[in-house]
Each structure stands twice: as structure tokens, then as C-alpha cells.
N, C-alpha and C positions, 0 to 999 in steps of 0.2 A: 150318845149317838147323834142327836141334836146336835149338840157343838159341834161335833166332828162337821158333819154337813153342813155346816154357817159357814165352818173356817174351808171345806174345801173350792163352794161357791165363792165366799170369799177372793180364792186362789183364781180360782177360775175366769172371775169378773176382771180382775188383776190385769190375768193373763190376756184376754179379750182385751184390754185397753192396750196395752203394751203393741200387743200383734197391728191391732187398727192403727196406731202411731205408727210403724214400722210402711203401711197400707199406703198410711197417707204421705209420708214421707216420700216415698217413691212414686207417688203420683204427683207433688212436687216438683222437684227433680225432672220428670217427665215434660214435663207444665214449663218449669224452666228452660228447658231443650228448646222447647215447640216456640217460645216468644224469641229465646236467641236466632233460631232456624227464619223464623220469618222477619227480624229485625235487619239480617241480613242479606234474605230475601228482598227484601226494601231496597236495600242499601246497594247490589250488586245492580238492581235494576236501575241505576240511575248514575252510577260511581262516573263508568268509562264517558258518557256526555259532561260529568262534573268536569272531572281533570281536564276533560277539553278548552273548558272556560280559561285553563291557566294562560291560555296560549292568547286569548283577547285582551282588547284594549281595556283598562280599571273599567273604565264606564261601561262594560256591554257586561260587566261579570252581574251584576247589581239580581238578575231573576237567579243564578245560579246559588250565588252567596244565598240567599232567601231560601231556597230547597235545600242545604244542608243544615240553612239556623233553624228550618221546621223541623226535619228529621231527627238532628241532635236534641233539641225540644223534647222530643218522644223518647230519643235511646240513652239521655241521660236519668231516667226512672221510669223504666218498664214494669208495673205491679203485675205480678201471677199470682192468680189467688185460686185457692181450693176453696173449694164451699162446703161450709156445714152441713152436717149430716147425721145420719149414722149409719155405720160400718156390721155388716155380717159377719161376725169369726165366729168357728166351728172351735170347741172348746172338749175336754174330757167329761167336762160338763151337759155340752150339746150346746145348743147357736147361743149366743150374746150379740147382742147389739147396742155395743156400746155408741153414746153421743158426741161428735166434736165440732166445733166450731171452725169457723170460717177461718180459714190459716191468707193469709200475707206477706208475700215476700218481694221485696225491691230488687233489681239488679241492672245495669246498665248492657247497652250493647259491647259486644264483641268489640264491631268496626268503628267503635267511639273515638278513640283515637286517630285510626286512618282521615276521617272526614275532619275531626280537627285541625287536623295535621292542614287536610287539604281546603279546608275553608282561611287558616291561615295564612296560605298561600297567596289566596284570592283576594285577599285583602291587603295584600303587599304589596307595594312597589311594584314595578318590572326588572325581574333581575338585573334589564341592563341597565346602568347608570350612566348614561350616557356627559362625555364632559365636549363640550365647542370643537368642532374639529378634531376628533377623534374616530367617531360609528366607524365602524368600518377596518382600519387603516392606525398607525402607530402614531397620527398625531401631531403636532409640532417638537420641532427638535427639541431636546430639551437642553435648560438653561445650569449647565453643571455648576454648584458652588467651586467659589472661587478656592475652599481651602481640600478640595477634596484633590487625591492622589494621583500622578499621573496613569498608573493602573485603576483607578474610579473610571475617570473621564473615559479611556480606553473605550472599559466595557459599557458604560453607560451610552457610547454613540454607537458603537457595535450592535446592543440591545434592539437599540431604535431603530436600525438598521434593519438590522436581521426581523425584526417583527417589521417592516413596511413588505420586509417581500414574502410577508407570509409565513415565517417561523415563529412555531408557536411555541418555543423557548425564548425567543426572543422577547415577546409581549409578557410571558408571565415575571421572565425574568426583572424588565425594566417597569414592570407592575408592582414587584417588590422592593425595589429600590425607592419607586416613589411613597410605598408603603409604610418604609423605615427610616427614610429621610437619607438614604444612602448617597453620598456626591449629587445628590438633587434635594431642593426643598420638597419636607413633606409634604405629600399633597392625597388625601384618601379619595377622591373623587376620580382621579387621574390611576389609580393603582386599580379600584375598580373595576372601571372602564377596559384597563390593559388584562385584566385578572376573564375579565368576560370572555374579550375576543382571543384568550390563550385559547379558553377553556371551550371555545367556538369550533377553535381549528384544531382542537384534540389534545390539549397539555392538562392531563389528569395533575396537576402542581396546579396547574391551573387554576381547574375547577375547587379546589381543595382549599386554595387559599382566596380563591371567592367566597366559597362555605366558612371560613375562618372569618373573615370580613361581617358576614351577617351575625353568625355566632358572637362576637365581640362588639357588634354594634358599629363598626368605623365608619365612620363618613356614610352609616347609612340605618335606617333604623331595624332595631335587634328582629330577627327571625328564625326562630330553631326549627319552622319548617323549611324554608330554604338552605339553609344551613344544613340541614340531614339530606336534604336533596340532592343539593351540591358535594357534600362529602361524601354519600352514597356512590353519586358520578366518579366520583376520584380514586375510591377506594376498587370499583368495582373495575377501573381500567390501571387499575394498580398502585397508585398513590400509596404510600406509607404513611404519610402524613392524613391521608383522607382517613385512611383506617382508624388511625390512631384519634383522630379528633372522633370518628364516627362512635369508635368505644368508648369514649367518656360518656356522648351522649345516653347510650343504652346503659351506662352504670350510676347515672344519676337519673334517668327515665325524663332527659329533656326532651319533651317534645315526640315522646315513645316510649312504649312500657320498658321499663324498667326489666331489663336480662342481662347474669350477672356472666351468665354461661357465654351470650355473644360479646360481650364486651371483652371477657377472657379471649376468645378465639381471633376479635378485629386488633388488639392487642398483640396476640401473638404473633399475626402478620406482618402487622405494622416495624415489629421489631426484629422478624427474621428476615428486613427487609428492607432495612439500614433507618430505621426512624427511633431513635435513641429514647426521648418521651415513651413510645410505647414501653419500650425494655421495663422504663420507670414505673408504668403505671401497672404492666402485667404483672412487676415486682414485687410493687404493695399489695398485689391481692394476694398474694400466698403470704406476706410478712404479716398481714392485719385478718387475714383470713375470710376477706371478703366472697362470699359466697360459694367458697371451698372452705379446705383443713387446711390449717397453718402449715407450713413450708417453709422457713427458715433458711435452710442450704439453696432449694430453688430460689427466694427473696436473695440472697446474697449475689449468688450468680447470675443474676437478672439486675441486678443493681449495680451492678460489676460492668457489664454491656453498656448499660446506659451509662455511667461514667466515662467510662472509655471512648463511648460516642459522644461525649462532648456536652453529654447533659448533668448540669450542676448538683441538682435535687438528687441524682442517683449518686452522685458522690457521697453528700450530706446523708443518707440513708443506709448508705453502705457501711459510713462510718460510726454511725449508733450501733448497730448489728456488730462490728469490732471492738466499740467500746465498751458492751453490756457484754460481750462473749455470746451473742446470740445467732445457732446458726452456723459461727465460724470461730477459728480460737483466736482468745479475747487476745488485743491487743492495743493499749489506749496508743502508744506509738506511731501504729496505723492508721487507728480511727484521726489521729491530730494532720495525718499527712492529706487523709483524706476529705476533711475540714477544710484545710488550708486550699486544694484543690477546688471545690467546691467554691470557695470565696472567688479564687481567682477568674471563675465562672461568673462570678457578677450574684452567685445567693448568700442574701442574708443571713438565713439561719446559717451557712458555714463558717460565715463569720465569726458570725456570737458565739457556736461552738469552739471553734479554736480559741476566741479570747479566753473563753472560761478555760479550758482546759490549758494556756500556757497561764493564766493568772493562778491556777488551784495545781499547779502544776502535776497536770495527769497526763504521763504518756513521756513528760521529760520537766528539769527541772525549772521549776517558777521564771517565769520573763516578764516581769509588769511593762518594760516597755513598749515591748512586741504584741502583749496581750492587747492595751491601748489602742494599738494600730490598729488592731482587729476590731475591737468596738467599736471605733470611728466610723470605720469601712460597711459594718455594718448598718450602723446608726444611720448612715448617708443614704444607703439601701433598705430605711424602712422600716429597720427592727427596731423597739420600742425598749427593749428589753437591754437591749444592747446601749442606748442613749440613756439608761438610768445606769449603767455601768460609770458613767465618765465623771 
């Protein structure tokens, strides 16, 4: 009878620690609540005067920047901590009070991010880039190379044109011209500038490929906060391209957390919406299964889009999907045609896929000379793999 009673206290004490665990846990949790609640309490009471600062001159930002490097100081290790004690539980037994110690847990603000985001800002540049005679207005005429086409020159003074009197096709247009080096010498300072005052007088392309500009660094130094700003602007006045760049950044979590859910959705836009990349990118997440269930038939028909729209990588992807039989029925035939497309898009891997497959002869019979061509072409374009072929 003895024993029996050791072992049911036993049980009992047990149970008393278990439940007091379960106690404290939940006042945790609670505990967690209350420092996020006021962390962002903080945070809301100061935000709408921050982002104002975006709008001044570098030098007047200098107190603002200081009251997000404080704040962030605190929300990047917020300690809530329960304190030891001991705990009441009413047991079969009757009370226990079990002992625990002081519990500790880290965790970061909520709006850690946001003020990131916006302290980055702050310490940026001024979106406009201003180039000598340009604020305002389309600038000096520009100096078309002498080998560019009599439909370059055309539109290149048409551009220039039409952005002096205010079309903001015209600026973003001949923004990108100066971008690419198009019948103008490249010039990233001057694209810009032209990309700015699109995006001033309303050309969501505009603004989109201002955000492209920061994101890639050109002529100006890298920013993934303006960069999501700008793309933000573009996508949210309809840009396909804004969309499209806006979803990468949310499925790599540049510059914002990481959601794989929005990135599928600015994706889906971007490609029901003539932006071929999207097609591509919304593609691979059902092919690779990125934050859904793999998808196969969807990945094919989404790769299928983006080919068709003119984008290379969705050929190239289409055409592994043909050649493995994955998805769609196998076909090394097609996946070779789709290779070959894909090259003649300017991508490397379709290259080096076609070479391989007419040198290993899949899909039709052996061509070493044809294969060669394809290495080359590759090899010119970067592939590595392709240049130990030769």
C-alpha cells in the first residue's frame, strides 16, 4: 500500500510539473503578444513622421535615420521573460507546487522589416538622378550612332520628342534606349533621369524600370528598398513588368519577408498580363514545387506562355519537361526544337542542350557539326560547360 502511494504521488508530482509547464507556456506566449503589441506601438507612433523624412534633402534626414537606428537597436532582440517561481496545480492528489525557473525568450519586432526597408531609403540617394540639362524636360537631342537603322534614328527623335511635350511614353521609352545602348550610346545616367520623369508623369514602365535600375545596381548604387518601392508603384498602376520583378523580390525575401504565396499571385499577374518572365517564374514554382505541390502539366503550360512570349529560359525549361517525359509526352524531338529556340533567344543553356543532344544524338540522328555550332554559341554566351566541349 506504501508503494502504491509513492507511485501515485509520484504520478501526481509528474502531473503538477507537466500542467505548470503547459501554465507557463501560455503566459509566454501572452508575454510575447504584449512586447510585439507595444513594439509596434512604438513603431506606428513615429512611422508616418519617418517616411516623411524620405521626401528631404540627405542632410536634414540625419535625426530621423537616428530614431529608426534606436528603435531597430531594441526590435532587433526584444527579451520576454517569465519569472521563476512556483506554480499552484490542483492535482487527484490535492495542490502541488511545483518549482521553475525563470524562462527567456528572444524574438524580434514584427515591423523590423518595414523600418529597414525605410531606413534604407533614407540613406539613399534621391531617387532622382539628375543628368546636366535634363530635371524637368527630355534633355538634349540625342546623338544617334552612326550604325544604327533608319527605323532606330526614327524613333529615337520621335522619343525625344514626344517626351519634350510631356509624354510619358516617350521619356520612358528613349530612357530605355539609352539603357540598352539602342541607336544611342549607352548612357545609365541619362536612362535614369528619362526613367524618373516617365515615372513623374505617370508611365508605370516607367517607374518599373527605374526599380529595375536600382535592383541591378546601374549607374546607380544597389537599393532593394527603392527598388520594391518603385516596382510597388508600377505594378500597383499596372505594370507587368513591375509585378513581375516585385515577385521575385518576395520569393527570395529581398529586401521583405519572404512569401511564396505573394510571389505566386504578382507572378500570375504579371503573366496574365503579357510579361513573358512572369509566365517563366510562375512556371518553376509548380515544376520545382516551390511553396505549393508540384505541377507538372501547369509548369509545362506556363513554360509554353513564356516561350511563346519571347522568353528564352521558358523554352529551355519546356524543353527538359519534353525530354525527361515530365508533365507532358516525352519527346526528345521537341524538347531539341525547343533548345534550338531557346539558343536563338540568346540562352546559353539552350545551347549546350541542343549541342548535347545532336552530338549524343537524342531526338534525331548524331550531327557533330551542328552540335559544334551549338557549343560555340554557347561557349560565347558564358557556358562553361559548353567551352570544355570544343
Amino acid at each position: 500500500m506504501g508503494v502504491q502511494h509513492r507511485l501515485s504521488g509520484h504520478a501526481c508530482d509528474r502531473e503538477a510539473r507537466e500542467r505548470g509547464a503547459l501554465v507557463r507556456k501560455d503566459r509566454m506566449e501572452q508575454a510575447v503578444l504584449t512586447a510585439q503589441a507595444d513594439a509596434r506601438k512604438a513603431w506606428k507612433s513615429r512611422e508616418k513622421k519617418l517616411q516623411s523624412c524620405v521626401h528631404e534633402p540627405i542632410r536634414s534626414r540625419k535625426k530621423c535615420i537616428s530614431q529608426i537606428e534606436g528603435w531597430l537597436k531594441l526590435a532587433r532582440l526584444i527579451s520576454v521573460r517569465v519569472h521563476g517561481g512556483i506554480e499552484t496545480i490542483e492535482t487527484d492528489c490535492g495542490l502541488r507546487q511545483p518549482t521553475f525557473q525563470t524562462q527567456t525568450q528572444q524574438i524580434v519586432a514584427e515591423d523590423l522589416g518595414v523600418a529597414t526597408t525605410l531606413l534604407e531609403q533614407l540613406k539613399a540617394e534621391p531617387l532622382f538622378v539628375a543628368t546636366p540639362g535634363i530635371r524637368g524636360r527630355a534633355g538634349p537631342k540625342p546623338s544617334v550612332l552612326e550604325g544604327a537603322s533608319d527605323a532606330e534614328r526614327a524613333g529615337i527623335v520621335k522619343d525625344w520628342e514626344d517626351c519634350g511635350k510631356g509624354a510619358h511614353k516617350g521619356c520612358t521609352d528613349l530612357g530605355y534606349s539609352y539603357q540598352m545602348g539602342h541607336g544611342v550610346r549607352q548612357d545609365y545616367a541619362r536612362a535614369l533621369s528619362l526613367y524618373r520623369l516617365g515615372c513623374d508623369r505617370g508611365s508605370s514602365t516607367g517607374c518599373s524600370n527605374l526599380g529595375f535600375m536600382y535592383d541591378k545596381a546601374l549607374g546607380v548604387k544597389r537599393s532593394s528598398g527603392l527598388a520594391i518601392k518603385l516596382y510597388r508603384q508600377g505594378c500597383d498602376e499596372g505594370s507587368a513588368l513591375g509585378c513581375s520583378n516585385l515577385g521575385t523580390m518576395y520569393q527570395t525575401g529581398d529586401g521583405v519577408e519572404k512569401s511564396y504565396p505573394r510571389a505566386h499571385d504578382l507572378y500570375k499577374y504579371g503573366c496574365e498580363h503579357g510579361n513573358a518572365l512572369a509566365c517563366r517564374n510562375q512556371g518553376r514554382m509548380y515544376d520545382k514545387g516551390i511553396g505549393m505541390g508540384e505541377n507538372f502539366p501547369r509548369a509545362a503550360a506556363l513554360y509554353l506562355k513564356a516561350c511563346e512570349g519571347g522568353d528564352g529560359g521558358g523554352c529551355t525549361n519546356l524543353g527538359i519537361l519534353y525530354e525527361n517525359g515530365t508533365g507532358v509526352k516525352k519527346s526528345p524531338t521537341r524538347a531539341l526544337h525547343l533548345y534550338k529556340k531557346s539558343c536563338q533567344k540568346g540562352r546559353a543553356l539552350g545551347c549546350f542542350y541542343a549541342g548535347v543532344n545532336l552530338s549524343e544524338g537524342i531526338g534525331v540522328p548524331a550531327d557533330l557539326p551542328q552540335s559544334r555550332h551549338f557549343f560555340q554559341k554557347a561557349c560565347r554566351l558564358g557556358n562553361k560547360d559548353a567551352c570544355g566541349k570544343l
